[in-house]
C-alpha positions, -999 to +999 in steps of 0.1 A: +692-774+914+673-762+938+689-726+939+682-727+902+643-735+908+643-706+932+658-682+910+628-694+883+606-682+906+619-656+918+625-643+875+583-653+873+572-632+901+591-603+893+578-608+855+544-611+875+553-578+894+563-560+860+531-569+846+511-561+874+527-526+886+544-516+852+510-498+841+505-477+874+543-470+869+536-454+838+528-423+830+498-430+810+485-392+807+515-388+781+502-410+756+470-394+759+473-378+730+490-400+704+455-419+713+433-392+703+455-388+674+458-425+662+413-428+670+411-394+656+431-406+621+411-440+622+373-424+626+383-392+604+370-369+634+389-351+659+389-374+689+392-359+728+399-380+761+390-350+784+386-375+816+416-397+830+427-428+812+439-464+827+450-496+811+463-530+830+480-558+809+472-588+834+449-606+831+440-591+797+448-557+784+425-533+795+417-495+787+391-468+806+389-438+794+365-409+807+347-383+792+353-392+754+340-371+729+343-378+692+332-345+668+308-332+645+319-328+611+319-293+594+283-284+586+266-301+612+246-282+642+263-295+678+298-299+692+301-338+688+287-365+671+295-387+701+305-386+735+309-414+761+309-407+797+335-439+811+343-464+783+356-497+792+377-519+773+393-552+777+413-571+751+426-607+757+463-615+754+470-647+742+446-646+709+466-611+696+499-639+695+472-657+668+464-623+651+432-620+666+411-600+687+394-615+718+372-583+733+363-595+766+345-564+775+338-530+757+312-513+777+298-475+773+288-457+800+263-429+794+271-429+757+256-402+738+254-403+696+234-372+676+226-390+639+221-362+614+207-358+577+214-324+559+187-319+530+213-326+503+216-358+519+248-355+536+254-377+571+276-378+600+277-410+606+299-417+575+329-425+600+362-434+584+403-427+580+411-393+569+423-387+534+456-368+527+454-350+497+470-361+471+502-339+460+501-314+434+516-327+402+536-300+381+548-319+350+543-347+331+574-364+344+571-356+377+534-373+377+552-405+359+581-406+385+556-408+414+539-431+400+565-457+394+578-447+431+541-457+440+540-486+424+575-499+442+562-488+474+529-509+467+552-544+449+575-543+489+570-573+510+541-577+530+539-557+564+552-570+593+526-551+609+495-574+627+464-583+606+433-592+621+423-627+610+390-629+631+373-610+665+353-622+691+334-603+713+321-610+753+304-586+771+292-554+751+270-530+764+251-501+763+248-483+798+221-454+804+228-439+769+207-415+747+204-413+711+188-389+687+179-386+646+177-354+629+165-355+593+165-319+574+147-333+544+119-353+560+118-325+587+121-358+614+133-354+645+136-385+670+148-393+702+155-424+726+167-420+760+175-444+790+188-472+765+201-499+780+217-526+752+236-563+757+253-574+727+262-607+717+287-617+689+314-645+687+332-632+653+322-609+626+315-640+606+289-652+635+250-638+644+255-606+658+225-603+687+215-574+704+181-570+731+176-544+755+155-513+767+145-476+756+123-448+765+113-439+728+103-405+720+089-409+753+074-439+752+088-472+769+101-494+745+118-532+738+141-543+714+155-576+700+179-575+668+195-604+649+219-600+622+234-628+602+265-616+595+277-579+602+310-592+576+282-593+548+268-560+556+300-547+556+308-558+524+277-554+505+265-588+507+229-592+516+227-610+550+190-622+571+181-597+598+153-605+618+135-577+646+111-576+673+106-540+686+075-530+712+071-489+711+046-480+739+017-505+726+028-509+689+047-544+680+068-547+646+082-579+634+108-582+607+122-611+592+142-597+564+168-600+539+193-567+543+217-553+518+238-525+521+254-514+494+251-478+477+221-479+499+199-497+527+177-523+510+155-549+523+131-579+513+110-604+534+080-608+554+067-577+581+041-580+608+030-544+623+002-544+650-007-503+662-041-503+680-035-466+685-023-446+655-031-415+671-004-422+698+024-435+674+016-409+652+027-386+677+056-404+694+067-398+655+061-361+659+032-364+627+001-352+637-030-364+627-062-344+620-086-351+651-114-366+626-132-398+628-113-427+618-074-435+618-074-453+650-058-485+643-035-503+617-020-537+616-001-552+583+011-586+574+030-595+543+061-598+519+083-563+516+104-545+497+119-510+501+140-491+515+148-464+545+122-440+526+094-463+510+083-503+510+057-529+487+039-551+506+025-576+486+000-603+491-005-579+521-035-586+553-043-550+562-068-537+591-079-504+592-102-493+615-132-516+607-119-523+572-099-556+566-083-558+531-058-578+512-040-571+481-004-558+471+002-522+489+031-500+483+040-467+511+062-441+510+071-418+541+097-398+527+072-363+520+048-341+539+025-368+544+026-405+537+015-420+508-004-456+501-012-465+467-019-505+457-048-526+447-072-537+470-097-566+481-123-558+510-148-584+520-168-550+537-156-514+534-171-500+565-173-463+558-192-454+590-162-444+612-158-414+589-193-404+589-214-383+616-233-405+642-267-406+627-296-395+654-308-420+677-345-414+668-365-449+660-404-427+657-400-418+622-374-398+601-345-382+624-339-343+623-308-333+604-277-328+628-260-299+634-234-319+651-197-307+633-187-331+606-150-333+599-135-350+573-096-333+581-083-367+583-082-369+548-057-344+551-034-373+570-024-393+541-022-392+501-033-425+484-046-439+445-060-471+454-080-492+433-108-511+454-128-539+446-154-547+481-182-572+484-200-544+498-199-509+512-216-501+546-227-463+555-254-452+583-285-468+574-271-483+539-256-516+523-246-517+490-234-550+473-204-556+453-183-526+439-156-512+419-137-482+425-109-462+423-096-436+452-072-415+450-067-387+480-047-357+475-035-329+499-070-335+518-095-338+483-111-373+478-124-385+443-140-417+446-145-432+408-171-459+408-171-475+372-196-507+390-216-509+420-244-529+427-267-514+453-306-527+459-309-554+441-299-535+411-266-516+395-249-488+386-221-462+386-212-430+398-186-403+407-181-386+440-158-357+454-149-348+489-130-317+495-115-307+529-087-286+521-106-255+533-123-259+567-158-260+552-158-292+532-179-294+499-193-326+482-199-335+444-213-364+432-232-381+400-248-412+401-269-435+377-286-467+387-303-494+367-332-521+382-335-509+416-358-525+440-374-495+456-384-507+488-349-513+504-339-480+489-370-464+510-364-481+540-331-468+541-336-436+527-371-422+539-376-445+570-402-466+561-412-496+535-444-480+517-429-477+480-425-508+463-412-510+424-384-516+401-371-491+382-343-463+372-325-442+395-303-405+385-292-377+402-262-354+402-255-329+431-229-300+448-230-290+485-209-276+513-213-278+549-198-289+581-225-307+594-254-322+582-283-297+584-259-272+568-254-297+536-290-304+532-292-261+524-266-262+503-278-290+479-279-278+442-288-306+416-313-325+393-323-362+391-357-385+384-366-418+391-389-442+366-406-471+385-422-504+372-449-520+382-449-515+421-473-504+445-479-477+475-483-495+506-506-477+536-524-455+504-555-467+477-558-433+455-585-456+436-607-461+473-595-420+481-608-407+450-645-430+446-652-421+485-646-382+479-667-385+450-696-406+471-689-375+501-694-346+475-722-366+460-748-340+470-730-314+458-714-299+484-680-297+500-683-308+534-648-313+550-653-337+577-670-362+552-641-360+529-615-365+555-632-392+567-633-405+529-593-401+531-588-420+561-606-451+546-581-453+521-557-454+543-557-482+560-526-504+569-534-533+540-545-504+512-522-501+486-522-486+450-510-506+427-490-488+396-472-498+360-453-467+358-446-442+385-417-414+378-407-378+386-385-352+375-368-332+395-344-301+402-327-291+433-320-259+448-299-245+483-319-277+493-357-270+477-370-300+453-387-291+425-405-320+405-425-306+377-432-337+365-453-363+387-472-394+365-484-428+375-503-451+354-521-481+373-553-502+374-581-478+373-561-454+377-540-420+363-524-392+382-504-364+368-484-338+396-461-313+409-449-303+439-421-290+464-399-310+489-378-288+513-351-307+524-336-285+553-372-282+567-380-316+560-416-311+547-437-319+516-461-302+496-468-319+464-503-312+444-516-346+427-548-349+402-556-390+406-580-394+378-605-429+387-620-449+356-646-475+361-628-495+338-592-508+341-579-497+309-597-464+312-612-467+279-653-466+274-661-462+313-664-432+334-637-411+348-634-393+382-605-370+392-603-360+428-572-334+434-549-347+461-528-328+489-494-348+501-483-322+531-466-327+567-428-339+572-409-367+566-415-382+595-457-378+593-470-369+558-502-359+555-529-366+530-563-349+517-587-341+496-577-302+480-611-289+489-603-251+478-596-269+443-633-284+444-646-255+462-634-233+427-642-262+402-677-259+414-681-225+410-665-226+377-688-254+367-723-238+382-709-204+359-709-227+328-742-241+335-759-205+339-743-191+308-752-227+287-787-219+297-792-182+288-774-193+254-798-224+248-767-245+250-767-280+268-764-279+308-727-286+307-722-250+289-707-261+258-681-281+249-659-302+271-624-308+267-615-338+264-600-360+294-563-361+283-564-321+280-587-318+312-564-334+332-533-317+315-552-280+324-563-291+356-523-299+368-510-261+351-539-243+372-528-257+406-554-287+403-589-272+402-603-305+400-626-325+385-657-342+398-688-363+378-671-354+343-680-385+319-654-392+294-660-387+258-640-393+224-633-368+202-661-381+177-687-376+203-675-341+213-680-329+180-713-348+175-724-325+204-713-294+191 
């Protein structure tokens, strides 16, 4: 017995030995190539082992192989598809006997891939057995022969040959490798370098895990991938995949439901966080115009899409200063990307995009000739339709609004069917083109009840015009900055006020102390000024029940031919200039005083008025070379009325309504001490 015991032993080292020494006894370089053959027939590529090659069968069966290279198809720019510097590979023994496959290690040293997309869609990825052509048929009969022989080849007894019943995997890794994606259509080009990867997965029919490190596009990067079940994937089957990824400062969050059929599709919820689109931008090779704006971007909400566009809906979007919610759909697959969706913004804070406004609190700022660019509506196409509780710009809040954007190829067209702005409401149209590097503007607008004192505030610095009323203007301009816009400006508009009142300004107090200061007959300056500057007084105000203009525009020059105001006491009828790019005024007003408050049965005084200076410090007087030349004409009436026998006032006057109307088309000569009389006296004088 015990010789038989030692001759056990002595048969289970020497197995041992066999196992142990039979691979190094082997010459292994000679099935080198049925290797690359049998990987080359499985993966459809040609296959080369150009390094040295080892496999042990105890404790588990395991392969290295150097310098693996796995090639390009035809039609594809490089020499391989993938190449592997060492690979590793250990298979356990025992679970083969089961018909299964226990991978206790497959690491890749250095592996190298090059992903490619040709412009009629064609990839290289698309790995698989090769296909041997089918044989030529010649006849009828020959075809129906191989056939049946096909079909007895295909009825035979199942293969003895092993089928894999299930896989588990241990240590998987990616060592050091590089990776890059080439896309022909989309013009993309991207690259990851230094990519270290651990993979976890028990069976095919198990989570398949995978975390590690990158360097993407240059950036440092993190990544963490679950996938269900790679089996579904594989067969079609939609299966949950959820990511977290970190590129440089950017964070992306998926938690989505995959299917990979005749393409890649997806559903579920996304989070993306970039504080710096600038930087992403360019890690993605896009580069955006460097314009105000498009500096940060985060997205929450339920998509769908696929590897080319996704819908986000009940989406929470930041942009810039702009929060919005709404359903959002995006598509990166052309020249630029595109957004298009319906929106809800509590405040759509426009300011980014605009220039800086001056930092001058003394009055009305000078225009800037600080560059305005608007090239980064060049960085993205979009139809969005926009509904914001209000719309900030420098200087200006508007209440809520409707409108609809749509950006194409750098051209903005802003359709505003409702907007309510100062207290009142209205609509509008405005175009922004920067397809050229001189942008030009457009825009029509029409608003209803507006409270005018807001509106001046904002608008001409200061709270002195106070009314209700209508508000229309249409314009075109071009410039790159803001001084060169204001002498471009080509247009027309008015405005029609309702019972309001000009603060810091009493035309009635101007015009009965200029008359009281000419009293004696003669102009006398310093008096009259002094006269102006008693109207003008902090708590003065003229109070009105219709004040409106008419006006035309011109490379920047207002024209209003048409100044009126009605009030208490008080008429005025005008004309005038405003000169936008110089900022100054020069308007000639005729006030007309009554000593009665409807005007009718009392007399009437008209002063002529001078509105001059900037925007910052108008001026106002008394037109003495208007009274100067109305006396004269007056004292030449009187002398001929008197050589004629006529009355002192040399005939017969005109009466008030066409005094005042002749007065305004000869630059204002002015009227002083005229009584007012009806028609029925006039000719009773005659």
């Amino acid at each position: 017995m015990g010789r038989f015991i030692t001759a056990i032993m002595v048969l289970v080292a020497l197995i041992a030995a066999i196992v142990v020494l039979a691979p190094k006894l082997i010459p292994v370089s000679q099935f080198k190539g049925a290797i690359e053959d049998a990987a080359g027939t499985s993966l459809g590529r040609d296959v080369a082992i150009n390094g040295e090659i080892n496999f042990q069968l105890f404790p588990s069966i395991a392969l290295t192989a150097d310098d693996v290279v796995i090639s390009n198809p035809d039609g594809f720019e490089g020499q391989y598809f993938a190449k592997v510097a060492r690979a590793e590979i250990g298979i356990g023994i025992l679970p083969l006997l089961r018909r299964e496959i226990e991978l206790k290690q497959f690491v890749l040293m250095e592996p190298e891939i090059d992903l490619q997309r040709r412009k009629n869609g064609d990839v290289n990825w698309a790995l698989g057995p090769a296909q041997i052509a089918a044989p030529e048929q010649t006849t009828l009969e020959q075809t129906a022969l191989e056939q049946t022989e096909l079909a007895d080849e295909t009825t035979t007894e199942p293969s003895e040959a092993l089928s894999i019943q299930n896989a588990t995997f241990g240590d998987v890794r990616l060592v050091d490798g590089k990776a890059s994606y080439t896309d022909e259509a989309s013009n993309t080009a991207l690259k990851a370098e230094d990519v270290d990867l651990s993979i976890r997965l028990k069976s095919f029919d198990e989570p398949f895990e995978a975390e590690g490190t990158m360097i993407f596009q240059g950036a440092p990067g993190r990544l963490k991938l679950v996938i269900a079940s790679l089996r579904a994937l594989q067969d079609g089957s939609p299966s949950a995949v959820q990511m977290d990824a970190v590129i440089d400062q950017s964070q992306f969050g998926l938690d989505l439901e995959v299917k990979n059929s005749k393409s890649l599709t997806y559903t579920g919820d996304v989070v993306i966080d970039v504080p710096d689109l600038d930087a992403l931008a360019g890690l993605f090779d896009v580069s955006l115009q460097d314009a105000p704006g498009f500096d940060a971007f985060s997205l929450k909400g339920q998509a769908d899409g696929d590897t080319s566009s996704a819908r986000i809906r009940n989406a929470a979007i930041t942009f810039d200063a702009i929060d919005a919610a709404g359903d959002l759909g995006l598509t990166w697959s052309g020249a630029r990307p595109k957004a298009d969706g319906t929106l809800q913004i509590p405040t759509l804070d426009l300011r980014p995009y605009l220039p800086t406004p001056a930092d001058d609190t003394s009055g009305f700022p000078d225009w800037s000739d600080a560059p305005m660019d608007f090239a980064s509506l060049r960085n993205i196409d979009a139809r969005l339709d926009i509904s914001a509780g209000s719309v900030r710009l420098h200087g200006v809040q508007t209440s809520k609004g409707r409108m609809a954007i749509m950006i194409d190829n750098g051209r903005l067209t802003a359709d505003i069917p409702q907007l309510a702005l100062y207290n009142g409401s209205g609509s509008g149209r405005m175009v922004v083109n920067a397809r050229r590097n001189t942008p030009s503007f457009a825009g029509v607008f029409n608003f209803t009840a507006i409270d005018a004192q807001p509106l001046a505030i904002d608008f001409l610095k200061n709270d002195r015009l106070l009314g209700i009323g209508a508000l229309q203007f249409e314009f075109t301009a071009s410039g790159a900055s803001q001084s060169a816009i204001m002498s471009s400006v080509d247009g027309k508009g008015g405005f029609d006020l309702d019972d309001g009142a000009i603060k810091g300004l009493n035309l009635v107090k101007m015009v009965n102390a200029a008359r009281t200061a000419y009293g004696g007959g003669k102009v006398d300056p310093a008096a009259i000024a002094s006269a102006v500057s008693q109207a003008r007084a902090p708590d003065d105000v003229t109070e009105y029940s219709k004040f409106l203009a008419a006006f035309n525009i011109q490379n920047g020059l207002i024209s209003a031919p048409t100044i009126k105001l009605n009030g208490p006491y008080l008429t005025m009828t005008g004309f005038g200039e405003v000169n936008l790019p110089a900022q100054t005024i020069d308007l000639q007003l005729l006030p007309k005083v009554t000593t009665t408050p409807d005007g009718r049965n009392g007399t009437t005084y008209a002063v002529p008025i001078r509105v001059g200076g900037t925007f910052a410090e108008p001026t106002y007087s008394v037109d003495t070379q208007a009274l100067l030349k109305s006396r004269l004409e007056k004292s030449g009436r009187n002398l001929l009325g008197r050589a004629l026998g006529l009355d002192e006032s040399g005939g017969e006057e005109p009466s008030d309504e066409q005094s005042v109307e002749d007065s305004a088309k000869s630059l204002l000569r002015g009227l002083l001490d005229r009584p007012s009389r009806s028609n029925d006296s006039s000719k009773k004088d005659r």
